[in-house]
Structure formats: structure tokens, C-alpha cells
C-alpha positions as a LaTeX table, in Angstrom:
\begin{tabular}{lrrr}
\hline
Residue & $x$ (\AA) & $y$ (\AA) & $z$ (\AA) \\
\hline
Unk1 & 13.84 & 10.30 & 9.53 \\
Unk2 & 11.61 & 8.42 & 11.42 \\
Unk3 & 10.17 & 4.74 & 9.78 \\
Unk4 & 7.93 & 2.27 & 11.19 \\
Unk5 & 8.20 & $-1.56$ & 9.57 \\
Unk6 & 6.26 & $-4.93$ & 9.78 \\
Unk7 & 6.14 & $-7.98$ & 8.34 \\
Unk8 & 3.83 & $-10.96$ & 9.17 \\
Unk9 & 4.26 & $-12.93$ & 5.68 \\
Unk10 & 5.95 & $-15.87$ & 7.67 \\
Unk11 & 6.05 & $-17.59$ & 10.47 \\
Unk12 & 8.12 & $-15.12$ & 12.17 \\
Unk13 & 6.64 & $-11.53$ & 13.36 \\
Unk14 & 8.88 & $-8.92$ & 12.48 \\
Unk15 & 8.86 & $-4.88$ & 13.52 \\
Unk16 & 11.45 & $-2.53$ & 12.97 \\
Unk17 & 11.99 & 1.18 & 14.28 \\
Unk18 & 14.20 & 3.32 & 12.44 \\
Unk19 & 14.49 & 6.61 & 14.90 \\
Unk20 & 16.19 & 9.70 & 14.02 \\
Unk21 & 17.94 & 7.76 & 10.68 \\
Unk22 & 19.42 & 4.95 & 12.70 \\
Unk23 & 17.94 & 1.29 & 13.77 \\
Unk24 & 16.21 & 1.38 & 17.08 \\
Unk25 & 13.87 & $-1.29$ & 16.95 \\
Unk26 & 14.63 & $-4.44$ & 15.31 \\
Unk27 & 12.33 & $-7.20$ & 16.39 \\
Unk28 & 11.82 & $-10.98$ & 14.91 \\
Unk29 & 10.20 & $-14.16$ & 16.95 \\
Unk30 & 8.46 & $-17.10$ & 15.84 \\
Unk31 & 4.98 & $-16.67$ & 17.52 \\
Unk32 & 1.76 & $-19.06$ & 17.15 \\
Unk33 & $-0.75$ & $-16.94$ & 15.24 \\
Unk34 & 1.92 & $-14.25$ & 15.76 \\
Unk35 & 0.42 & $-11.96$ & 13.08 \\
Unk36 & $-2.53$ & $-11.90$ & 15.07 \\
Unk37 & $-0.64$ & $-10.37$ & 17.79 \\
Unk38 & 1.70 & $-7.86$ & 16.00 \\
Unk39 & $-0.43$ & $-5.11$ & 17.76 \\
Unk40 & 0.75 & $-5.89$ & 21.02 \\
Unk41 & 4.60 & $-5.98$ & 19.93 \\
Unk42 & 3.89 & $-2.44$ & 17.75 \\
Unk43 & 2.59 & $-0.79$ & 21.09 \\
Unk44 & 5.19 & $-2.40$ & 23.56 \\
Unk45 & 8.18 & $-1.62$ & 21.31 \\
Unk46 & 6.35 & 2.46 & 20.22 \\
Unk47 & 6.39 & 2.62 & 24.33 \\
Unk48 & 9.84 & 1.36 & 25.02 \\
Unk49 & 11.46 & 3.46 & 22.77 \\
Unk50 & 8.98 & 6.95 & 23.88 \\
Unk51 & 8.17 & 7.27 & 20.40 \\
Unk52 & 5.01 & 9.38 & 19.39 \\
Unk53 & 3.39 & 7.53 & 16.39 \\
Unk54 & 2.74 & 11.16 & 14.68 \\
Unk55 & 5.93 & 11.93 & 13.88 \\
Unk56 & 6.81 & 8.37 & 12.29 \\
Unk57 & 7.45 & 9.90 & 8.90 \\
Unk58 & 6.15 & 6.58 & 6.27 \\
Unk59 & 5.41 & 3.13 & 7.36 \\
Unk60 & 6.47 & 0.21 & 5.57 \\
Unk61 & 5.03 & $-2.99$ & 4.97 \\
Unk62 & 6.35 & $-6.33$ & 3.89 \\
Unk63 & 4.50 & $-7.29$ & 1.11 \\
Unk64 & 4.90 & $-11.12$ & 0.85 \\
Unk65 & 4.63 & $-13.54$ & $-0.97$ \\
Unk66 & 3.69 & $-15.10$ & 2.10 \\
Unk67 & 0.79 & $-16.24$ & 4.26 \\
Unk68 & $-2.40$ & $-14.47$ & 3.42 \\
Unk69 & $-3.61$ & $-14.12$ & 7.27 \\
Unk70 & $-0.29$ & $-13.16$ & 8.24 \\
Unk71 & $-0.62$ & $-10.12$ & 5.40 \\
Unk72 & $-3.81$ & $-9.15$ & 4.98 \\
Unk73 & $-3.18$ & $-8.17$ & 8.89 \\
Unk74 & $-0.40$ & $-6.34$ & 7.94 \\
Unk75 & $-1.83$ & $-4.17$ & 5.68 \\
Unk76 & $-4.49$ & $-3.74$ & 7.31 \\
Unk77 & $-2.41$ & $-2.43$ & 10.58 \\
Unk78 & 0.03 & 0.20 & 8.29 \\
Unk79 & $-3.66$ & 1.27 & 6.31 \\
Unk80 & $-5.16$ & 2.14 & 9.35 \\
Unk81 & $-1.94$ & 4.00 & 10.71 \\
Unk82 & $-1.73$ & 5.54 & 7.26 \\
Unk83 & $-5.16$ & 7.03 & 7.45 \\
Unk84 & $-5.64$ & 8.15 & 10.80 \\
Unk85 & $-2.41$ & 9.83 & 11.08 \\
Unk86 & $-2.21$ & 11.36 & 7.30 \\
Unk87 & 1.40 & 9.78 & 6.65 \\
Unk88 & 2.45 & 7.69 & 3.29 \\
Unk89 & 3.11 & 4.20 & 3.29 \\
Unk90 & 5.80 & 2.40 & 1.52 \\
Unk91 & 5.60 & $-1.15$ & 0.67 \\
Unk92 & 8.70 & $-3.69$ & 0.15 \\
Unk93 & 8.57 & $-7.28$ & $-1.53$ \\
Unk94 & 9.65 & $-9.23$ & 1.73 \\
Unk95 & 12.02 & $-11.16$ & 0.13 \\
Unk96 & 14.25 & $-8.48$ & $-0.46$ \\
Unk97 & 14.85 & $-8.49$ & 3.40 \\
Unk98 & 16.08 & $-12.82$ & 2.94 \\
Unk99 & 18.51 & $-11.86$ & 0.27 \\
Unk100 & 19.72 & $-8.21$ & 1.64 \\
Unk101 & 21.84 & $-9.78$ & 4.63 \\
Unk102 & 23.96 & $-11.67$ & 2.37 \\
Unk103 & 24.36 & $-8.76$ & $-0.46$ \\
Unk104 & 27.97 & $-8.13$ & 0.59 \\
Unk105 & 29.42 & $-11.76$ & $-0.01$ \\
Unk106 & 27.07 & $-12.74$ & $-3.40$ \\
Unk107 & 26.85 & $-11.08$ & $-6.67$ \\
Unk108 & 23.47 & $-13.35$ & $-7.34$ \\
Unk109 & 20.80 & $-14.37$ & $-5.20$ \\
Unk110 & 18.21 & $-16.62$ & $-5.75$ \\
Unk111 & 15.14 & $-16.64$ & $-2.60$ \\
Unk112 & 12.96 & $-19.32$ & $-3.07$ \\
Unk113 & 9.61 & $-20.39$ & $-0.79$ \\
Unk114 & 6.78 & $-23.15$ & $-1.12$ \\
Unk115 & 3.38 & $-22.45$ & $-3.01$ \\
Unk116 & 2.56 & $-25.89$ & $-2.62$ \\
Unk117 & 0.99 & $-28.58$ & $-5.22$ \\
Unk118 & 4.69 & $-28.42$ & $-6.62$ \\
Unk119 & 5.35 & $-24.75$ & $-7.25$ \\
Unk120 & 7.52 & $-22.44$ & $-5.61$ \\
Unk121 & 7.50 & $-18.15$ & $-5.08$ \\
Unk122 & 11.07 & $-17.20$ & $-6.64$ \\
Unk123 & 12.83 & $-13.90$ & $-6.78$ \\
Unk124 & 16.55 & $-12.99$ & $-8.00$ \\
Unk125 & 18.04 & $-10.37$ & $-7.29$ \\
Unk126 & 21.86 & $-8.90$ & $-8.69$ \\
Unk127 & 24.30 & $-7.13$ & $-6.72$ \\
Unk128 & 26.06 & $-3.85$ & $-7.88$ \\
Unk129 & 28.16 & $-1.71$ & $-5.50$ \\
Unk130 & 26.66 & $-3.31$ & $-2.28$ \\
Unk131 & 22.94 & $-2.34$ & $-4.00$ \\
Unk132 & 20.82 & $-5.22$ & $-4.42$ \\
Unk133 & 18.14 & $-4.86$ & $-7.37$ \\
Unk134 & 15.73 & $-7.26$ & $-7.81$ \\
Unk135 & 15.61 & $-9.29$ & $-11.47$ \\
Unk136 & 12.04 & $-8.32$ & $-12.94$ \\
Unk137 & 9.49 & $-9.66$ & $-10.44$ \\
Unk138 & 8.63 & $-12.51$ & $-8.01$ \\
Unk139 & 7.39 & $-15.34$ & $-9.80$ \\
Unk140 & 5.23 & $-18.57$ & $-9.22$ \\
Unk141 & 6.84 & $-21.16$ & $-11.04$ \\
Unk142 & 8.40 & $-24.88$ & $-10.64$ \\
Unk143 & 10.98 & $-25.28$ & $-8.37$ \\
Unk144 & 13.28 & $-27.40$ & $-11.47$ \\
Unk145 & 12.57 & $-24.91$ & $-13.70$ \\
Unk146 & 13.82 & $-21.94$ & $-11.72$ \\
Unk147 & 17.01 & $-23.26$ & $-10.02$ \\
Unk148 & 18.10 & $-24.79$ & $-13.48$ \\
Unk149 & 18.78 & $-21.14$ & $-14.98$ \\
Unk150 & 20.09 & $-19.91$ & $-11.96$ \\
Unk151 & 22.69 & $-22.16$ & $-10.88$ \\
Unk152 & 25.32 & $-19.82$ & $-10.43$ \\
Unk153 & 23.16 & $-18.14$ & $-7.60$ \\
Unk154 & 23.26 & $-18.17$ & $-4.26$ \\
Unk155 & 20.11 & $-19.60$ & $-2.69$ \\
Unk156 & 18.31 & $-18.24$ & 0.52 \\
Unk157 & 15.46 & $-19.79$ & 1.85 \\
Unk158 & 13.24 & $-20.69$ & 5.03 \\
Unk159 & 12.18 & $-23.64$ & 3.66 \\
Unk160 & 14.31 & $-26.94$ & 4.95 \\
Unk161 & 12.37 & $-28.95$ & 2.23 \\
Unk162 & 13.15 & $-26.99$ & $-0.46$ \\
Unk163 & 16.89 & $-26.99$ & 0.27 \\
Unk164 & 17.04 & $-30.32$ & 0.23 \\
Unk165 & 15.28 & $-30.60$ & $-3.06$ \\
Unk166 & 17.67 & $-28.27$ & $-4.66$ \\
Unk167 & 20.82 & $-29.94$ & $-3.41$ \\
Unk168 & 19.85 & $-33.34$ & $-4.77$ \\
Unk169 & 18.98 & $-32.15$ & $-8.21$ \\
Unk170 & 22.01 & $-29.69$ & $-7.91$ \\
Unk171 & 24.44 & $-30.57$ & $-5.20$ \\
Unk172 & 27.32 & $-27.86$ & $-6.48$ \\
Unk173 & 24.55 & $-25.12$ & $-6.14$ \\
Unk174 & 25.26 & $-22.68$ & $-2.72$ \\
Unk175 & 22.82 & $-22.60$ & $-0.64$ \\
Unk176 & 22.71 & $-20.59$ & 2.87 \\
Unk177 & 23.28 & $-23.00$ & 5.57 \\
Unk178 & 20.34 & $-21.36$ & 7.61 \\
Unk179 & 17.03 & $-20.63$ & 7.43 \\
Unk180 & 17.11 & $-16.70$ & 6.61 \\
Unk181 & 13.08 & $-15.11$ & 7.38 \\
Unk182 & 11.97 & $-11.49$ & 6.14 \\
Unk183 & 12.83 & $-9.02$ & 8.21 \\
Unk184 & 11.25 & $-5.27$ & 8.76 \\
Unk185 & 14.45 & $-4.27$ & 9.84 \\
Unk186 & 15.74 & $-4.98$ & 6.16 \\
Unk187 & 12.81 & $-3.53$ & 4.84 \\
Unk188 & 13.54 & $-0.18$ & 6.30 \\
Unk189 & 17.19 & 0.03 & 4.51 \\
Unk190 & 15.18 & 0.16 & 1.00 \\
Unk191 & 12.65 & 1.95 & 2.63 \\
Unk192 & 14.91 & 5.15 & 3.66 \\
Unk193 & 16.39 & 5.33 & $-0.23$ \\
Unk194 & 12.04 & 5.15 & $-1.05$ \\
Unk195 & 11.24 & 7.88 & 1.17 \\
Unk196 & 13.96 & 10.22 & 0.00 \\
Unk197 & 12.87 & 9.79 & $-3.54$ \\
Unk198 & 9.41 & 9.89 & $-2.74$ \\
Unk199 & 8.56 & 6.62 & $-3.59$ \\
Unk200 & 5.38 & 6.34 & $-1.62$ \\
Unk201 & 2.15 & 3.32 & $-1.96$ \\
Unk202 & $-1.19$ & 4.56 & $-2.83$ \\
Unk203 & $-3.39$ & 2.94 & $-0.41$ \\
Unk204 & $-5.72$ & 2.12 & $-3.95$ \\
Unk205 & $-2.19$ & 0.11 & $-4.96$ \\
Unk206 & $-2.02$ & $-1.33$ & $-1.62$ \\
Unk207 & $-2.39$ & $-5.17$ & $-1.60$ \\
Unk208 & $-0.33$ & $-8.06$ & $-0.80$ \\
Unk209 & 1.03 & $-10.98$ & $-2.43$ \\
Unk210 & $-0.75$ & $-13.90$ & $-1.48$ \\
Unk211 & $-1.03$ & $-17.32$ & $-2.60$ \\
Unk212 & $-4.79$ & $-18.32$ & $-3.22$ \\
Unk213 & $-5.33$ & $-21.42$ & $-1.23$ \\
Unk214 & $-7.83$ & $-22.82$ & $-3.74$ \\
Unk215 & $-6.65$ & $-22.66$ & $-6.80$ \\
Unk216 & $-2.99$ & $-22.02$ & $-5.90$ \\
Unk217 & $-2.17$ & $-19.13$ & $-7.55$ \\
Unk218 & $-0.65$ & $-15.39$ & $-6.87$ \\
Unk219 & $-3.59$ & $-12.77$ & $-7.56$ \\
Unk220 & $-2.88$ & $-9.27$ & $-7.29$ \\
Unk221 & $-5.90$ & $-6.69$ & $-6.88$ \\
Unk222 & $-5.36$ & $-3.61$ & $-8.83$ \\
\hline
\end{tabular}
């Protein structure tokens, strides 16, 4: 199995290789207007590691919530790989690859990130038998609101503010002591159980999560 993963929903540009079922790639920097240059790392990393493009078997794609530049250059990168070289794309809420790193130690995991105008983007997720599933669906809510049903969770973030917020309202609540970012190499762990089920994106159905600078809110295109 052979899986191609990005994610630009953050600050930090992320690409992951998965080559013949096992983790060859696994890049992640903090760039200036790195999504704008996630090309460059794509063709430098494809090179380095001799691998032909048309025999990557799916690509994945972080799917925010995040920054809307960052994704709608994403997409637009996996679309165009999609179509040119007739292979499916699979697409992964990115922060499922904050809370999968810490799946082994934490039955409940909370990931939390601004939306500004004081509301957050929330997920939780549950842990069975190393599996993480997420709870329903990310949410835009208030950051009070959320952490006050889930204070048995274990909070993830790359948000410094928002820690701090949360301790002071809640200062018994666990909270990771370091910024976690999405990361495509996460990404591709759900992505291989995807692909073997045949779990594939219809390019009509693929569209990030973005929040709407104007009127702040999460629209989805359908």
C-alpha cells in the first residue's frame, strides 16, 4: 500500500509517505505562508524517496477545521493529483491526527482550537482497544460550554491561549503540556483502515472545513 498525505490547516505544513505499508515520509515545519509552498516539499520528499506518483494508491487530505488558505490549497493539490492520475482520495478531520498520539495513555480526548469572536472548533474523541473514534462531529461552540461537559477529558491543543483559559476556569482539568499540530503522518494510520474498506471521498463531497472570516461561522458545501 502506497498513501500520500497533507495537511496545511495550521501553521505547520505537514506531508506524509506511507511506502510499501510502512511510514517513509513524515514531514512537519512551521513555514511562513507554508501552505503556499507544500508543492515544493511534495516534489522534494516524492524525489528523495524515488517514488513514482502513479502508483501512490489514495491520497489523503487533512480536512481542517483550520485556515481556509492553508486548505483550500490542500484540496486543491490532492484534487488535481486525484484527477490526473485516476486514483481515490480519502479525506481525514485533522484533528484526529492532535488527539491520535496520545490514544494509548487517555480513554477521552478533548482537541480544542480558536474560531475567534469567542468561539472555539471542538472535537472528542473515545478510546477503545487503542482505536480512537471520534464523538459525533467537530463543533463550533463556546469554549465554557464545551470544556464544562467534558472535564474528565484530556485536552490537546495548539493554542497557548486557550490552555490558559481552560486551566483558570478548570485548573484540575489535564491538559497536554505541549502544543500538539495535525499531522499527515497521523492521518495516514486512519487512512490505511479507509482504504482497505474502501472508504474513498467523492471529489463532489470534497470540501474543507473552514471558518468564514466574515461572519465567523463553519460552512460546509455539499
Amino acid at each position: 500500500m502506497n498513501l500520500l498525505g497533507i495537511d496545511t490547516s495550521s501553521d505547520n505544513v505537514s506531508l506524509g509517505i506511507i511506502r510499501k505499508g510502512r511510514l517513509a515520509v513524515d514531514f512537519n515545519r512551521r513555514i511562513k505562508f507554508g501552505a503556499s509552498k507544500v508543492m515544493p516539499v511534495i516534489e522534494k520528499y516524492v524525489k528523495k524517496t524515488s517514488l513514482d506518483l502513479r502508483k501512490i494508491d489514495a491520497f489523503v487530505v487533512g480536512a481542517g477545521p483550520g485556515s481556509f488558505t492553508g486548505l483550500r490549497i490542500s484540496f486543491s493539490i490532492v484534487k488535481a493529483f486525484s484527477l490526473s492520475l485516476d486514483k481515490p482520495v480519502i479525506k481525514v478531520g485533522s484533528f484526529f491526527s492532535m488527539a491520535y498520539p496520545y490514544r494509548k495513555k487517555h480513554k477521552k480526548i478533548a482537541v480544542i482550537g480558536d474560531a475567534r469572536r469567542g468561539l472555539i472548533y471542538a472535537a472528542s474523541f473515545k478510546v477503545n482497544k487503542d482505536v480512537l473514534k471520534i464523538e459525533g462531529r467537530e463543533e463550533l461552540v463556546d469554549l465554557e460550554s464545551f470544556v464544562r461537559r467534558r472535564k474528565d477529558y484530556f485536552f490537546v491543543s495548539y493554542e497557548e491561549h486557550l490552555k490558559r483559559k481552560v486551566l483558570e476556569a478548570y485548573p484540575a482539568i489535564k491538559f497536554c503540556n505541549r502544543q500538539t499540530w495535525p499531522r499527515a503522518g497521523y492521518l495516514l494510520e486512519l487512512a490505511k483502515d479507509y482504504y482497505v474498506k474502501g472508504k474513498f471521498t467523492a471529489l463532489d463531497k470534497l470540501v474543507p472545513l473552514y471558518l468564514h472570516p466574515k461572519t465567523c461561522q463553519i460552512r460546509i458545501k455539499k
